[in-house]
N, CA, C and O atoms as a Tinker XYZ file with bonds, in Angstrom:
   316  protein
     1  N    -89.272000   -3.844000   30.293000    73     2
     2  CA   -90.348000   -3.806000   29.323000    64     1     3
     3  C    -89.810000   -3.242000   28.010000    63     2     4     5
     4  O    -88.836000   -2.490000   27.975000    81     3
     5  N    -90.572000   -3.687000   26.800000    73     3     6
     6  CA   -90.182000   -3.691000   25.510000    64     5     7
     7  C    -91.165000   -2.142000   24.900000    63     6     8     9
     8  O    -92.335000   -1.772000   25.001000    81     7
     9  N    -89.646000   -1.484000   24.128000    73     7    10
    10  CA   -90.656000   -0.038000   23.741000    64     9    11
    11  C    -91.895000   -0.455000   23.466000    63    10    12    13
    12  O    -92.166000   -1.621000   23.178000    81    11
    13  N    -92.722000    0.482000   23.541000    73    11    14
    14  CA   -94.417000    0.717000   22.682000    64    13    15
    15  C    -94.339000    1.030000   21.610000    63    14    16    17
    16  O    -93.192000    1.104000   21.169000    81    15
    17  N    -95.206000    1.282000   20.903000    73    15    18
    18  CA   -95.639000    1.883000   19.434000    64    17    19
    19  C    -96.030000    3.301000   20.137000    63    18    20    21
    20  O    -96.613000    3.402000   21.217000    81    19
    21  N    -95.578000    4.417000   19.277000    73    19    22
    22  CA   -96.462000    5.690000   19.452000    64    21    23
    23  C    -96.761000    6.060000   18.070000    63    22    24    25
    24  O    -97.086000    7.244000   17.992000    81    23
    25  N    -96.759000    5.585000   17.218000    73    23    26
    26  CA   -97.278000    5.830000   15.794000    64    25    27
    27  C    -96.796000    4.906000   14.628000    63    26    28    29
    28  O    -95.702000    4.361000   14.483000    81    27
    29  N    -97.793000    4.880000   13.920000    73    27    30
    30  CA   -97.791000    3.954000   13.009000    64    29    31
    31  C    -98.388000    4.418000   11.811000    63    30    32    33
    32  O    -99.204000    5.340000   11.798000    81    31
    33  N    -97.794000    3.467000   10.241000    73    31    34
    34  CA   -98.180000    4.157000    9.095000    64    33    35
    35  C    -98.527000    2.925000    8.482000    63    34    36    37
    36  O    -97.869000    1.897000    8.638000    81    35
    37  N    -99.480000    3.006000    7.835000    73    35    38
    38  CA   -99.532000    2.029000    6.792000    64    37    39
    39  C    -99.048000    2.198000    5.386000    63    38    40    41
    40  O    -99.460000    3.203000    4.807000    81    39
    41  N    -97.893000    1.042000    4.446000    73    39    42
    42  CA   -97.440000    1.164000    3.883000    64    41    43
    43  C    -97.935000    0.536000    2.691000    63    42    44    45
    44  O    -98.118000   -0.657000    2.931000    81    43
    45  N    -98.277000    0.878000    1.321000    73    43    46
    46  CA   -98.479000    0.389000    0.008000    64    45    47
    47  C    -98.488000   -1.369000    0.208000    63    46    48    49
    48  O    -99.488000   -2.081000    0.113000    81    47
    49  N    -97.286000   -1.754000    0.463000    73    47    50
    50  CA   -97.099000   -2.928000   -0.059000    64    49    51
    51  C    -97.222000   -4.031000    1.554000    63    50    52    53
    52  O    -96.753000   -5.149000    1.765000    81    51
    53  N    -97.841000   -3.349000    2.221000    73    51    54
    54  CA   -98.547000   -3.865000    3.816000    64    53    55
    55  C    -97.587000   -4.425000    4.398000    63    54    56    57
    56  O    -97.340000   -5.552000    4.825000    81    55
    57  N    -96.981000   -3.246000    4.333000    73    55    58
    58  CA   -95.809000   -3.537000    5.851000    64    57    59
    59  C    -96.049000   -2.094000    6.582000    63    58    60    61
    60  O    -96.398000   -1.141000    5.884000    81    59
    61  N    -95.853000   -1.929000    8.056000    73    59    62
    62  CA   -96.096000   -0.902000    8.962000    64    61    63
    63  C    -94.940000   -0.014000    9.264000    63    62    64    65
    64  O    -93.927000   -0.506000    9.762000    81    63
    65  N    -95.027000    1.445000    8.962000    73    63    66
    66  CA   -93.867000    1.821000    9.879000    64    65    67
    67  C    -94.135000    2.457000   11.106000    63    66    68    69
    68  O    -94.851000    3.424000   11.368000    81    67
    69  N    -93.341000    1.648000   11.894000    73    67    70
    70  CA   -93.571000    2.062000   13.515000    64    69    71
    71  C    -92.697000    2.969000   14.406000    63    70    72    73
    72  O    -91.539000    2.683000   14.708000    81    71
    73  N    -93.275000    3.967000   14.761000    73    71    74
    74  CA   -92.166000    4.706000   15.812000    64    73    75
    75  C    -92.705000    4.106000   17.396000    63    74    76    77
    76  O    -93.773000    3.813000   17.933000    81    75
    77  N    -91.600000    4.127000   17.660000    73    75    78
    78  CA   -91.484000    3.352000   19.399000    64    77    79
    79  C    -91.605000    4.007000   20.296000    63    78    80    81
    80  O    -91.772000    5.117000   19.789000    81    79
    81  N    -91.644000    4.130000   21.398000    73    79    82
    82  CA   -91.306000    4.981000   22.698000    64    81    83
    83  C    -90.120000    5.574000   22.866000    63    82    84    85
    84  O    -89.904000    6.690000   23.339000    81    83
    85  N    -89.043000    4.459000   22.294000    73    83    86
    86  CA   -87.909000    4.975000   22.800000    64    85    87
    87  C    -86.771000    5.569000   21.155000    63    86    88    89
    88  O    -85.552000    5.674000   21.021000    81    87
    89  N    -87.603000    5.751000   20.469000    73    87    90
    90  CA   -87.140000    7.229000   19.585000    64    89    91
    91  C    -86.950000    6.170000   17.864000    63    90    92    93
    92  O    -87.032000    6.741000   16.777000    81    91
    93  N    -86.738000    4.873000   17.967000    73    91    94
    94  CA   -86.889000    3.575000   17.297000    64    93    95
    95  C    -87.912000    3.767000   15.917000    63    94    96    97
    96  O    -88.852000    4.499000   16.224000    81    95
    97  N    -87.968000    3.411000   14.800000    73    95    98
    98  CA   -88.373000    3.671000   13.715000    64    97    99
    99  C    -88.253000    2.147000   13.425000    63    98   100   101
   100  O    -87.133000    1.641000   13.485000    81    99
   101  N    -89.588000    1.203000   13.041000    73    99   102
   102  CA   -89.082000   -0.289000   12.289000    64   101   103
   103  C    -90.283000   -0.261000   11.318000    63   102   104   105
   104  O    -91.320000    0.386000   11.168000    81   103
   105  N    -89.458000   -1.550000   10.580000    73   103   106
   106  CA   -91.061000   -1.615000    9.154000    64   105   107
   107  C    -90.798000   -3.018000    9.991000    63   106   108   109
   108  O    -89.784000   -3.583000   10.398000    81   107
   109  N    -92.764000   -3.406000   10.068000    73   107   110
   110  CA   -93.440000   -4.901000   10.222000    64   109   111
   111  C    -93.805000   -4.882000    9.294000    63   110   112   113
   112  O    -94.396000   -3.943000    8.761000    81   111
   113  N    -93.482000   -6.203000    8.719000    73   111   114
   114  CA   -93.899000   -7.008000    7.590000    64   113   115
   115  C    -95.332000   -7.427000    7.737000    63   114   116   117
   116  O    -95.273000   -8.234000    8.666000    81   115
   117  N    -96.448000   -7.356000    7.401000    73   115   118
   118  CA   -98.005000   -7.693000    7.853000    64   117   119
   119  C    -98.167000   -8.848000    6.456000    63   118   120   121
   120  O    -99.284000   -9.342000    6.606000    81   119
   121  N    -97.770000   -9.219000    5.685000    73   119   122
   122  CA   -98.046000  -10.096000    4.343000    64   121   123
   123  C    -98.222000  -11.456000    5.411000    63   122   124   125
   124  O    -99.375000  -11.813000    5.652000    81   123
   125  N    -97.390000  -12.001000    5.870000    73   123   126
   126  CA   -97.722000  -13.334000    6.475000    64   125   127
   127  C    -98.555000  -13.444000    7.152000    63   126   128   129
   128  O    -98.943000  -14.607000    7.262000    81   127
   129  N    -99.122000  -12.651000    7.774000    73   127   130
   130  CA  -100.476000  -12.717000    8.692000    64   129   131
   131  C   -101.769000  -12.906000    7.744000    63   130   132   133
   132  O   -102.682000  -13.681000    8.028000    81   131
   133  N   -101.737000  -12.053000    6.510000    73   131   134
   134  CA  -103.184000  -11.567000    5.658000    64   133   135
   135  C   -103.569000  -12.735000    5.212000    63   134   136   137
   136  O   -104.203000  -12.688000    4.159000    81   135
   137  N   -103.328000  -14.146000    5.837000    73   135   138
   138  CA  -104.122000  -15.224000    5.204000    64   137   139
   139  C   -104.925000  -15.937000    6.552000    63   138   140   141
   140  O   -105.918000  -16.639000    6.358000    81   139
   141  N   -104.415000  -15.695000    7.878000    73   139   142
   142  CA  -104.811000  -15.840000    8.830000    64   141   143
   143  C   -106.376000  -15.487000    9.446000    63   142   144   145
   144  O   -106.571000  -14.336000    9.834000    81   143
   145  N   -107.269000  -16.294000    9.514000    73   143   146
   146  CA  -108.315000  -15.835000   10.310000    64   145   147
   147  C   -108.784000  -14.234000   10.027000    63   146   148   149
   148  O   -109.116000  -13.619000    9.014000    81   147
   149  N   -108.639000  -13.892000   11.428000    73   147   150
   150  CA  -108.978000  -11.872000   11.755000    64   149   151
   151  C   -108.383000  -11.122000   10.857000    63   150   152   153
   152  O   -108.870000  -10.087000   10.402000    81   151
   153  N   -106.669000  -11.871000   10.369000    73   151   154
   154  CA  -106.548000  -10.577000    9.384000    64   153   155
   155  C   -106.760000  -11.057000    8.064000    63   154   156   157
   156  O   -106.491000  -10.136000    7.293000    81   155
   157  N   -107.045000  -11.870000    7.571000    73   155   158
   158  CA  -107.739000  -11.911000    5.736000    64   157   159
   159  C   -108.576000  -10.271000    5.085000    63   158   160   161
   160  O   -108.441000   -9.704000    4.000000    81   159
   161  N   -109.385000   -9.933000    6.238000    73   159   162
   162  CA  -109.858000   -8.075000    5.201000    64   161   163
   163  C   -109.389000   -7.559000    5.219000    63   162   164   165
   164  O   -109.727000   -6.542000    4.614000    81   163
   165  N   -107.562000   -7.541000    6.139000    73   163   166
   166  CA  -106.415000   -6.592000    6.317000    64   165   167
   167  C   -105.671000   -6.525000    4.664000    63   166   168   169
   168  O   -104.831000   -5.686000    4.338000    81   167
   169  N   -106.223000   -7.636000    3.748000    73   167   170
   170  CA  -105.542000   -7.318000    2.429000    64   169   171
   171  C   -106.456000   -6.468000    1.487000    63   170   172   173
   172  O   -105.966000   -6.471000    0.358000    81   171
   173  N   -107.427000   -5.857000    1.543000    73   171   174
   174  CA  -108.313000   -4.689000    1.423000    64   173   175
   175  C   -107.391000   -3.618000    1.948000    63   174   176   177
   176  O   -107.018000   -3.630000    3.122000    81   175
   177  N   -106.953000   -2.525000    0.930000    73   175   178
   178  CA  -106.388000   -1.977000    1.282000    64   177   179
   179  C   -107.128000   -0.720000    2.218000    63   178   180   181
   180  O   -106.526000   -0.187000    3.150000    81   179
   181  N   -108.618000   -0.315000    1.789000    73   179   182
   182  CA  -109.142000    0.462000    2.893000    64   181   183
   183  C   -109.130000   -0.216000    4.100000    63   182   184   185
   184  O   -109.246000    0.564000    5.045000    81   183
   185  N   -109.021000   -1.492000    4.451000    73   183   186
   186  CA  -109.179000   -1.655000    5.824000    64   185   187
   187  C   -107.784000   -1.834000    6.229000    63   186   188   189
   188  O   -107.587000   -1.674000    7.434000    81   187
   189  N   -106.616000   -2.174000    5.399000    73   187   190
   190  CA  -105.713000   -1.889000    6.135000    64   189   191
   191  C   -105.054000   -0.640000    6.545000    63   190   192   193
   192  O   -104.256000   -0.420000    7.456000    81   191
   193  N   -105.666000    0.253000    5.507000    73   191   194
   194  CA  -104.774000    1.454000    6.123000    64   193   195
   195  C   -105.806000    2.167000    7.321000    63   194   196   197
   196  O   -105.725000    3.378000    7.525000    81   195
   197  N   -106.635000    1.436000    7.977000    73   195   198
   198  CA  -107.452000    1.929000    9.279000    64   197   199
   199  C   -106.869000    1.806000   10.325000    63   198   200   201
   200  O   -107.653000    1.881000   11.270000    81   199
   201  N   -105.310000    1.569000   10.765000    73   199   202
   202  CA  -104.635000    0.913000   11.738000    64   201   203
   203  C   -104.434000    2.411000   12.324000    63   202   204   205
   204  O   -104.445000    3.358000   11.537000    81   203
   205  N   -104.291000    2.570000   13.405000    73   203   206
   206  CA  -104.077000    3.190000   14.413000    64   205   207
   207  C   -103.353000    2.904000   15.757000    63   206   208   209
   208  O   -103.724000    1.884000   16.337000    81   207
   209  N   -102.303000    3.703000   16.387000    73   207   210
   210  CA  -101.348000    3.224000   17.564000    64   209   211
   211  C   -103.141000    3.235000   18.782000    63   210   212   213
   212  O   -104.083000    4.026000   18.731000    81   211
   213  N   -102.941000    2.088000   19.652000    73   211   214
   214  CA  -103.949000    2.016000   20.324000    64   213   215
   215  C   -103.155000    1.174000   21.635000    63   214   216   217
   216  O   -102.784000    0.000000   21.612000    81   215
   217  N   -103.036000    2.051000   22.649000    73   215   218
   218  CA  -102.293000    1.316000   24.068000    64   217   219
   219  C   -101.285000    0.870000   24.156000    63   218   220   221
   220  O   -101.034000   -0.119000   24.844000    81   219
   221  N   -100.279000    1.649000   23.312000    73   219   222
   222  CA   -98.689000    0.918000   23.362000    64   221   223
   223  C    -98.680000    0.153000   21.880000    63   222   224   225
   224  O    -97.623000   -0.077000   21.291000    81   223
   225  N    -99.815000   -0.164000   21.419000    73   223   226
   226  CA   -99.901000   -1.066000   20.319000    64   225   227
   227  C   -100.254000   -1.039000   18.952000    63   226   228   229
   228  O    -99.840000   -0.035000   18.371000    81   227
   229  N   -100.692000   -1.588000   18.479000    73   227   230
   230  CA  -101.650000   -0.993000   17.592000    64   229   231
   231  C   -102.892000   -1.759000   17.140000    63   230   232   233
   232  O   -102.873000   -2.956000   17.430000    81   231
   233  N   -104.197000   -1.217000   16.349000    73   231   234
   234  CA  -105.546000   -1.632000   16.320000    64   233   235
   235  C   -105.989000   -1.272000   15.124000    63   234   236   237
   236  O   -105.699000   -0.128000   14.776000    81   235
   237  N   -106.815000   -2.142000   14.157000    73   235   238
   238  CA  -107.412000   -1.314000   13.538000    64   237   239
   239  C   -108.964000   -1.579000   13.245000    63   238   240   241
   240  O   -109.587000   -2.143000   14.144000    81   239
   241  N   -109.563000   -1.273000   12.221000    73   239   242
   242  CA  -110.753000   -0.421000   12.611000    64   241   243
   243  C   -111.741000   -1.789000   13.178000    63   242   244   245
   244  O   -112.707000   -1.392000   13.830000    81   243
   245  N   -111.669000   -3.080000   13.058000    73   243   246
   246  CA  -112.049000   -3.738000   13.395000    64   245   247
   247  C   -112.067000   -4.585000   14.340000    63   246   248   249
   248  O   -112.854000   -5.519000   14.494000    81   247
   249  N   -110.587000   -4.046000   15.440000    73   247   250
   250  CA  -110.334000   -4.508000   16.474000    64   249   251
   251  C   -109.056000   -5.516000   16.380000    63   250   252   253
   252  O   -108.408000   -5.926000   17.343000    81   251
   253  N   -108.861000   -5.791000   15.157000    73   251   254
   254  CA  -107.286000   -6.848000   14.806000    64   253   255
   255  C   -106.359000   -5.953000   15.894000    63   254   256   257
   256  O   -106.844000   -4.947000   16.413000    81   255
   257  N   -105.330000   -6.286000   16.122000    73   255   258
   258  CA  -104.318000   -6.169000   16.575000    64   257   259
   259  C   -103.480000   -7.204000   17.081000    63   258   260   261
   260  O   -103.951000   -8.303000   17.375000    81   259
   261  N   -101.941000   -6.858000   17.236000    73   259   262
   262  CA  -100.934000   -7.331000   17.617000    64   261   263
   263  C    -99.987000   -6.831000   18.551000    63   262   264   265
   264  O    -99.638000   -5.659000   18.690000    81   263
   265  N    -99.500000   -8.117000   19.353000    73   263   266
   266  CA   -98.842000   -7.561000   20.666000    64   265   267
   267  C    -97.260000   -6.635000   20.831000    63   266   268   269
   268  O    -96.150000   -7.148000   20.684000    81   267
   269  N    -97.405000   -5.847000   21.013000    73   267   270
   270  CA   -96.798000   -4.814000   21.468000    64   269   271
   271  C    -95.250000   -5.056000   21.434000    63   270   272   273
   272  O    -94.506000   -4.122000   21.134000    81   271
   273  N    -94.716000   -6.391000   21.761000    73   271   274
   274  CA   -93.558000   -6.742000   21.857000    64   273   275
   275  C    -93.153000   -7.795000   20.392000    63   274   276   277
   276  O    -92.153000   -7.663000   19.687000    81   275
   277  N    -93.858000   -8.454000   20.286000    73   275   278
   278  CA   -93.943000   -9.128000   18.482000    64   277   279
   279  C    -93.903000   -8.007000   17.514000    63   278   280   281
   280  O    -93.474000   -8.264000   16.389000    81   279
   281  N    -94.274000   -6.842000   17.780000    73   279   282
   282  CA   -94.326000   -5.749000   16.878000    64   281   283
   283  C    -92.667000   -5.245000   17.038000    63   282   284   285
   284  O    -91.820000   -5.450000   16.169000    81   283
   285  N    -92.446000   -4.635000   18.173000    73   283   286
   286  CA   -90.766000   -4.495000   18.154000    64   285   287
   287  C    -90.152000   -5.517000   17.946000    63   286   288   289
   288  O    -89.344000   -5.539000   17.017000    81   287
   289  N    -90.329000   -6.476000   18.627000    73   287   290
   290  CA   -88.758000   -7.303000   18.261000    64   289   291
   291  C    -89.148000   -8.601000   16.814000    63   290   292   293
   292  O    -88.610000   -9.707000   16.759000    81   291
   293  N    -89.812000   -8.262000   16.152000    73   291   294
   294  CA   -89.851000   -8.831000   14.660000    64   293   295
   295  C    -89.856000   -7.907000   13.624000    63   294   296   297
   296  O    -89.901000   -8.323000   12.466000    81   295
   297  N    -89.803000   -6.303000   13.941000    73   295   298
   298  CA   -89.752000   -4.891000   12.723000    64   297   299
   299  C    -88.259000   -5.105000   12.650000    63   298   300   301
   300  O    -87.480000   -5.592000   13.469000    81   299
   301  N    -88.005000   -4.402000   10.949000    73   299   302
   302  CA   -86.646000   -4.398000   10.795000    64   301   303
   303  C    -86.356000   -2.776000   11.131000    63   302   304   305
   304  O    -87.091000   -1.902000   10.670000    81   303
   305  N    -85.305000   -2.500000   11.911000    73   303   306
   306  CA   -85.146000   -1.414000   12.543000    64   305   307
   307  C    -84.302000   -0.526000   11.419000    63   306   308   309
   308  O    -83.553000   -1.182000   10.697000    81   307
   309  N    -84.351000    0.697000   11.241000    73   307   310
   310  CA   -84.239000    1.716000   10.406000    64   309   311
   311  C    -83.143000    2.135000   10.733000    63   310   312   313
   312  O    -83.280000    2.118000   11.956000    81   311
   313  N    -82.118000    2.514000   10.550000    73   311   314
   314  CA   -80.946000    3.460000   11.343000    64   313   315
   315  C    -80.722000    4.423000   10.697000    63   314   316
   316  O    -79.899000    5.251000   11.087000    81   315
């Protein structure tokens, strides 16, 4: 199984930084999604910065979210 999210930040220019389970730091890019369906009010910046780590994953205030493993293995990892 692929680390989790244990925290997450929302960033100015709507990309995420994510810490993992396994000690891992990545920025997700969220711009390509914000034209999509569920996330179009994610380019409101009050609703994007409502994101919260929720079950390995993350959620925000409206229930959007993304899967747990698309989140690690598409963040660019920090070293």
């Amino acid at each position: 199984m692929l680390p989790r999210v244990k925290d997450v930040k929302p960033n100015k220019d709507y990309t995420l930084t994510l810490v993992f389970t396994n000690g891992e730091i990545g920025i997700f890019d969220m711009k390509p999604y914000l034209n999509i369906g569920i996330f179009k009010e994610l380019k409101d910046w009050n609703m994007f910065k409502t994101v919260k780590p929720f079950l390995g994953s993350i959620q925000w205030l409206h229930e959007q979210d993304l899967c747990p493993d698309t989140l690690y293995l598409e963040s660019e990892k920090k070293s």
